[in-house]
GUPA-177644 format. One record per residue (C-alpha): y, x, z. Coordinates in steps of 0.05 Angstrom, whole numbers, m for minus. Last residue first. Layout:
# GUPA-177644
<pt y="Y" x="X" z="Z"/>
...
//
This chain:
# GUPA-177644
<pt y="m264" x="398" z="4"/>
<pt y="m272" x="324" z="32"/>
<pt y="m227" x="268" z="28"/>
<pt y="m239" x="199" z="50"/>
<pt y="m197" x="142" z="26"/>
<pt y="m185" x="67" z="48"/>
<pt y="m150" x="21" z="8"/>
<pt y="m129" x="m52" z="34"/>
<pt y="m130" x="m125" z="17"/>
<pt y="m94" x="m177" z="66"/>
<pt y="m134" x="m242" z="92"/>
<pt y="m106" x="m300" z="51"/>
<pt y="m52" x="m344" z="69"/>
<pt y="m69" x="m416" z="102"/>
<pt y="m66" x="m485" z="72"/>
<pt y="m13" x="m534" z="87"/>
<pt y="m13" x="m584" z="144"/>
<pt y="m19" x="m653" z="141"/>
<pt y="8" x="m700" z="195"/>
<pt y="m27" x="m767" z="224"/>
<pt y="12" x="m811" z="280"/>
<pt y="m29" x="m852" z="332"/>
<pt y="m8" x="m803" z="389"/>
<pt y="m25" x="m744" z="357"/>
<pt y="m70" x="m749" z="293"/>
<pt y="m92" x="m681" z="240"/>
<pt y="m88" x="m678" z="166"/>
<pt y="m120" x="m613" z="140"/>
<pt y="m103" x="m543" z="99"/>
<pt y="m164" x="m500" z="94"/>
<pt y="m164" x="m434" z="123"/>
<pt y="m143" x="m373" z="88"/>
<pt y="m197" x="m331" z="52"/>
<pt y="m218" x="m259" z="90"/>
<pt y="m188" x="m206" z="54"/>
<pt y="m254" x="m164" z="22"/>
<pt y="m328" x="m151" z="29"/>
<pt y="m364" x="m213" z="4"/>
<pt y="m343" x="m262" z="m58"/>
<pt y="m316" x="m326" z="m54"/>
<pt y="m283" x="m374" z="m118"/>
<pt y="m234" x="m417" z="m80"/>
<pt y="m267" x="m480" z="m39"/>
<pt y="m251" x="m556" z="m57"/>
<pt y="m200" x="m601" z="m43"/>
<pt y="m213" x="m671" z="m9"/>
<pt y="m213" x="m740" z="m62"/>
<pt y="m192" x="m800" z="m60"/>
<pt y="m187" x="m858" z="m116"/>
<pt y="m139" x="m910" z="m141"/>
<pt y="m153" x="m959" z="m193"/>
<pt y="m86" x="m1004" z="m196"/>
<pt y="m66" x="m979" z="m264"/>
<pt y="m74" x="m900" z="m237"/>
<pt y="m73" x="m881" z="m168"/>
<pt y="m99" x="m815" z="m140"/>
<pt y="m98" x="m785" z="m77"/>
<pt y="m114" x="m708" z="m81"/>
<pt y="m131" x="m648" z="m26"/>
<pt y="m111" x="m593" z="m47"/>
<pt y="m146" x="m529" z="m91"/>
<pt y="m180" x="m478" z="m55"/>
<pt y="m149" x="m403" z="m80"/>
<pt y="m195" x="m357" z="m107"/>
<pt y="m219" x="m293" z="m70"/>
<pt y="m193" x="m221" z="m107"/>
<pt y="m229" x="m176" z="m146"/>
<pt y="m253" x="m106" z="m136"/>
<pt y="m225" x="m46" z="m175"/>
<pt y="m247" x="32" z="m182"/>
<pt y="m221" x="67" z="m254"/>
<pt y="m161" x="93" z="m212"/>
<pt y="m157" x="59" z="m149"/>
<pt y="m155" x="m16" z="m154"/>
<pt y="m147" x="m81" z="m110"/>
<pt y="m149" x="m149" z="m131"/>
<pt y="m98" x="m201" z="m103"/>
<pt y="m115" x="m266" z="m72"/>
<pt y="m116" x="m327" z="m116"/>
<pt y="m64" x="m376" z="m95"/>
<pt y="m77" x="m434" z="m58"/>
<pt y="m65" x="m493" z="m95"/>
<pt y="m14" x="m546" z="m68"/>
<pt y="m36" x="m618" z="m49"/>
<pt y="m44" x="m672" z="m104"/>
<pt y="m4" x="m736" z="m108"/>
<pt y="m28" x="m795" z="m157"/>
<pt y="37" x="m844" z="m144"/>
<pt y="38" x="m922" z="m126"/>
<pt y="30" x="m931" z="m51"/>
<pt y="65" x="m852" z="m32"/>
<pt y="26" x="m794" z="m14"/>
<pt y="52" x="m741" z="18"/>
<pt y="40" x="m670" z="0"/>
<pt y="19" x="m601" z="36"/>
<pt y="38" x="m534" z="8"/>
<pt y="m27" x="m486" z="m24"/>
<pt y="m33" x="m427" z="19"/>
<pt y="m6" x="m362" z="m5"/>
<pt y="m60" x="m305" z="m36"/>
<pt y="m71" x="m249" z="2"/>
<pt y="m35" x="m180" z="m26"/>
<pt y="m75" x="m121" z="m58"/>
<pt y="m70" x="m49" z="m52"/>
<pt y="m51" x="m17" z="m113"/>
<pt y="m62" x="44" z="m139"/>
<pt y="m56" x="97" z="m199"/>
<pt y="m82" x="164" z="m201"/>
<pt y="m44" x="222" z="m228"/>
<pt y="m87" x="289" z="m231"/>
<pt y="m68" x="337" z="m186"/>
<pt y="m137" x="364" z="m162"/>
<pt y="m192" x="321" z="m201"/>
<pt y="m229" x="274" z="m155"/>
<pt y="m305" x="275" z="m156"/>
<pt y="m340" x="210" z="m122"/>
<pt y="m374" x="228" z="m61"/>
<pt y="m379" x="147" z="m42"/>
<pt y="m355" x="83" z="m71"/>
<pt y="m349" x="28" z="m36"/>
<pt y="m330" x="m46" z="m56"/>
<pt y="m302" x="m109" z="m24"/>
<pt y="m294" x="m173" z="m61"/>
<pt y="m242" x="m227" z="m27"/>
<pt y="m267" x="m271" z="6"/>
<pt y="m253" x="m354" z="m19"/>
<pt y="m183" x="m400" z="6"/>
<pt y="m215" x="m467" z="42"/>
<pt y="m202" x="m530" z="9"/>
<pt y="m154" x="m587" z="15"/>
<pt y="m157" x="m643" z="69"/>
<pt y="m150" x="m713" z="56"/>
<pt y="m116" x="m766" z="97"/>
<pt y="m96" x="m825" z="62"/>
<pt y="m81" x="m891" z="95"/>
<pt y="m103" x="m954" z="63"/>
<pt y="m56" x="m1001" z="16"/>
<pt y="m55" x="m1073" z="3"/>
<pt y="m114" x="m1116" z="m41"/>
<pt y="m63" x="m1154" z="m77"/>
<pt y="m46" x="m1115" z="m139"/>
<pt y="m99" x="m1063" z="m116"/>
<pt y="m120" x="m1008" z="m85"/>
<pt y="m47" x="m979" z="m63"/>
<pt y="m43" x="m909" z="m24"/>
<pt y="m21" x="m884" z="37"/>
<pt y="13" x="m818" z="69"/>
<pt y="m22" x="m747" z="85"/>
<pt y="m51" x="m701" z="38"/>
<pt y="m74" x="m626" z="58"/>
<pt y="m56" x="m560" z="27"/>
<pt y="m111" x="m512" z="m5"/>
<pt y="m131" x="m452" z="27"/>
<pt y="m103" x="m380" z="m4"/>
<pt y="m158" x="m333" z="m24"/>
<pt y="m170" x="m271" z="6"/>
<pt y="m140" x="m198" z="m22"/>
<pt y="m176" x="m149" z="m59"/>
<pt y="m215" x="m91" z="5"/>
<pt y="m227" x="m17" z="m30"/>
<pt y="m270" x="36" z="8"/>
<pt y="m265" x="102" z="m34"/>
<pt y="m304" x="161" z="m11"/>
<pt y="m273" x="227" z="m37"/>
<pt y="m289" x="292" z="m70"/>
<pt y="m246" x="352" z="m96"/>
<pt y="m192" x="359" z="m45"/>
<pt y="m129" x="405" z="m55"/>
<pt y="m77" x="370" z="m83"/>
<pt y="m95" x="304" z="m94"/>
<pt y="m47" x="260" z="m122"/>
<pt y="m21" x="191" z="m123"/>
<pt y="15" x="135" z="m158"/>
<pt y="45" x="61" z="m136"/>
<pt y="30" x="2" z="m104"/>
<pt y="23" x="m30" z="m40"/>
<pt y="22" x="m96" z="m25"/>
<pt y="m42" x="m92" z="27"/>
<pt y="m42" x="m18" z="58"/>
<pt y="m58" x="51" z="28"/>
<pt y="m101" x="94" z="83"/>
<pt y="m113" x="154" z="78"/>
<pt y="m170" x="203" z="103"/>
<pt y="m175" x="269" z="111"/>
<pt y="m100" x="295" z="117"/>
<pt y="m91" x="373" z="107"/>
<pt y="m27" x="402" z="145"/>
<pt y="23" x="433" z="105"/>
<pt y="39" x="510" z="102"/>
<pt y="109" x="527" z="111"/>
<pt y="130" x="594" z="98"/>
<pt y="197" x="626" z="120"/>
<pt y="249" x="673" z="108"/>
<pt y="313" x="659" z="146"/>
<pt y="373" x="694" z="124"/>
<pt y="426" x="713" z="179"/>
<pt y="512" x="703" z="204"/>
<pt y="489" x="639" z="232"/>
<pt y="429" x="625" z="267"/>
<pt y="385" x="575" z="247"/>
<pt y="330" x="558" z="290"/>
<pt y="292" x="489" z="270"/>
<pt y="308" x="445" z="326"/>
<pt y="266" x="387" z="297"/>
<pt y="202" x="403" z="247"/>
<pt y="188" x="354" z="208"/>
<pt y="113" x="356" z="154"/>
<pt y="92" x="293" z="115"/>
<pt y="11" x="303" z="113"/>
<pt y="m32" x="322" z="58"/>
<pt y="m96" x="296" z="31"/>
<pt y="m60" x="231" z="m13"/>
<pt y="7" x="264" z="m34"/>
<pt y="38" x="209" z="m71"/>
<pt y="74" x="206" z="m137"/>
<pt y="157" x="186" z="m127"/>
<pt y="176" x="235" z="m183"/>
<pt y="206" x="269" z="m123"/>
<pt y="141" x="284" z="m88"/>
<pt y="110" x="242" z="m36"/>
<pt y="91" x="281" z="22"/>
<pt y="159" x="300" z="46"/>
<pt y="189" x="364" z="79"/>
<pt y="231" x="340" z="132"/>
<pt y="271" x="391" z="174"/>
<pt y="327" x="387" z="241"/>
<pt y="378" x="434" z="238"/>
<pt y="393" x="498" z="281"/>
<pt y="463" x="534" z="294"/>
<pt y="504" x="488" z="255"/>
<pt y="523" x="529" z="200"/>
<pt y="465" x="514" z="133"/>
<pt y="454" x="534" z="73"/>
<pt y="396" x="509" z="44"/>
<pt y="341" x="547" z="1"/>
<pt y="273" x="509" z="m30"/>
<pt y="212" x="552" z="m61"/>
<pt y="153" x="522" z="m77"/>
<pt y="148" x="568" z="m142"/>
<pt y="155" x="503" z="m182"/>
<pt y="218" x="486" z="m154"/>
<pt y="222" x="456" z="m82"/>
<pt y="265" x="390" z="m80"/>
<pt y="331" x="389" z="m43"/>
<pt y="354" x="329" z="9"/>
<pt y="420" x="346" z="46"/>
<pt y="445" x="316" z="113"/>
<pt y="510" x="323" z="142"/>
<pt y="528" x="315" z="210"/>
<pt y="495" x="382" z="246"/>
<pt y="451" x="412" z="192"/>
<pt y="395" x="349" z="178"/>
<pt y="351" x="383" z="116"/>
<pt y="314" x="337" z="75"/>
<pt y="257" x="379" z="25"/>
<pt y="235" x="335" z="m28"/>
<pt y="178" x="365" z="m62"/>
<pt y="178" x="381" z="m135"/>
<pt y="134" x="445" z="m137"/>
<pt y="80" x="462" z="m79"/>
<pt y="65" x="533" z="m70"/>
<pt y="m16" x="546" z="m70"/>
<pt y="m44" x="570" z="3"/>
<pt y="m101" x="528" z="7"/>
<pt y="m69" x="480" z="64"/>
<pt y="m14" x="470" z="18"/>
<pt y="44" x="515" z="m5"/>
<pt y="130" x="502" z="20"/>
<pt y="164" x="570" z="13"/>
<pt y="233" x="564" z="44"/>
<pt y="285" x="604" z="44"/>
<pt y="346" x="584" z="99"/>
<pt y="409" x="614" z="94"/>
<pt y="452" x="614" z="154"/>
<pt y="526" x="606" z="157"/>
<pt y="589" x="644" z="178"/>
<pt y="594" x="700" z="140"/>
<pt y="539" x="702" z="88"/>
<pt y="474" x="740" z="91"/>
<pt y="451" x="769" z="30"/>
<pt y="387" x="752" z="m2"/>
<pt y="330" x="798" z="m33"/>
<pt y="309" x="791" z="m87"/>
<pt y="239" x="831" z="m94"/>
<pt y="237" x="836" z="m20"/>
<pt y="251" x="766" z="m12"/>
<pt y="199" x="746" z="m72"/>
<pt y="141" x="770" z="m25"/>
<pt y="117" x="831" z="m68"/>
<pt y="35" x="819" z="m89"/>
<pt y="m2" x="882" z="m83"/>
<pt y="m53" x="902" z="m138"/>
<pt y="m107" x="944" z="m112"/>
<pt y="m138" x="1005" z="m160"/>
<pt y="m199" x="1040" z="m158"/>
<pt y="m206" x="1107" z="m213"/>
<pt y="m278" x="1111" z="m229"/>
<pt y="m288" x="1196" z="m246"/>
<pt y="m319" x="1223" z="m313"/>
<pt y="m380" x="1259" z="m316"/>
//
């Protein structure tokens, strides 16, 4: 009857393997930067403060990342968006000041970044992202509001003879932005997703009306949708101005209308209007959209 033979394989921290000599004078710092499951992280930049000089390394696909240093101690940043500029969504930016560093020595060490459960990605922002170690998320995405229309202030003929009127028009409101959620939605583990965050739109400028001109106020802009990955929502539509037409003595008045509106997102900016002080009138211009957003929660 033959005999089970048990065997354990043992893995050899790479400093026993090859091992590093201390130099004279300086202190040699190995790092091994993994995440909060224990698997190195490659292309992480690594900024290392030693005294007055700083240096910035990335970690190579082993995680490792070596500095020499003389100062005594330095002061550490590992990053959490990696040097092709993608973002690490579920883990945090790791420092650690007064980092011991004594010279004549080697310093092995490991550095195990934190995990991050929710991120958030705020209105203008754009880019790329990555998870590393979580495979679900809830995805709460705000587009942009709206911009308001601007107002019209001034006068306007009627008629060869008939004089002129005052003109006070308002424009219209900026619409809501859409808002969406999307929960428990599988996330593949360093796969590249694209983002953007966005932006409320401007408010439409206010105009003065002259006797013998058609004069419209600005239109807001349309506020800016949001996506994440395959995920969107759309943005609120600008209100359009106020508007004081004149055209072969016919001449008509008219206030600006509402953006396109939706529910969920950036708030729309407020109308523009003409308001009186003291017997005088002035228009204002129509308000900015409510920002966008992105808001992520990550689950194991």
């Amino acid at each position: 009857m033959g005999e089970a033979i048990l065997t354990r394989t043992t893995t050899i921290p790479d400093e026993i393997l090859n091992p590093i000599n201390p130099v004279p004078g300086a202190c040699i710092l190995n790092f091994k930067v993994v995440d909060s499951d224990n698997k190195p992280v490659g292309g992480m930049p690594v900024t290392c403060k030693d005294g007055s000089l700083t240096y910035t390394y990335n970690t190579n696909d082993t995680g490792i990342v070596r500095f020499t240093t003389n100062s005594g101690q330095c002061n550490l940043t590992f990053s959490n968006t990696l040097n092709n500029k993608v973002r690490v969504l579920d883990h945090a930016l790791h420092t650690h000041n007064m980092y011991e560093a004594p010279v004549g020595t080697v310093v092995n060490d490991t550095i195990k970044l934190n995990y991050l459960s929710s991120a958030t990605i705020d209105s203008g922002q754009s880019g790329n992202a990555i998870f590393l170690t979580s495979k679900f998320a809830d995805l709460n995405l705000g587009a942009g509001g709206g911009g308001g229309g601007g107002a019209v202030n001034g006068q306007l003929r009627w008629g060869s003879d008939e004089g002129w009127e005052s003109v006070h028009l308002s424009g219209g409101g900026g619409g809501r932005g859409q808002g969406t959620h999307h929960n428990n939605i599988a996330v593949e583990i360093n796969h590249v997703y694209s983002y953007y965050s966005g932006k409320g739109g401007k408010g439409g400028s206010w105009a003065m009306s002259t006797e013998y001109a058609t004069t419209s106020g600005g239109t807001g802009g349309t506020g800016g949708s949001s996506y994440f990955g395959s995920y969107s929502c759309i943005g609120g539509g600008g209100g359009t101005g106020g508007k004081a037409r004149w055209e072969s003595w016919n001449a008509s008045k008219q206030n600006g209308s509402p953006g396109a509106s939706y529910t969920g997102g950036g708030y729309g900016g407020s109308a523009g209007t003409c308001k009186s002080s003291v017997g005088s009138w002035s228009a204002f211009s129509g308000g900015d959209g409510g920002p966008g957003w992105l808001r992520i929660t990550m689950r194991k």
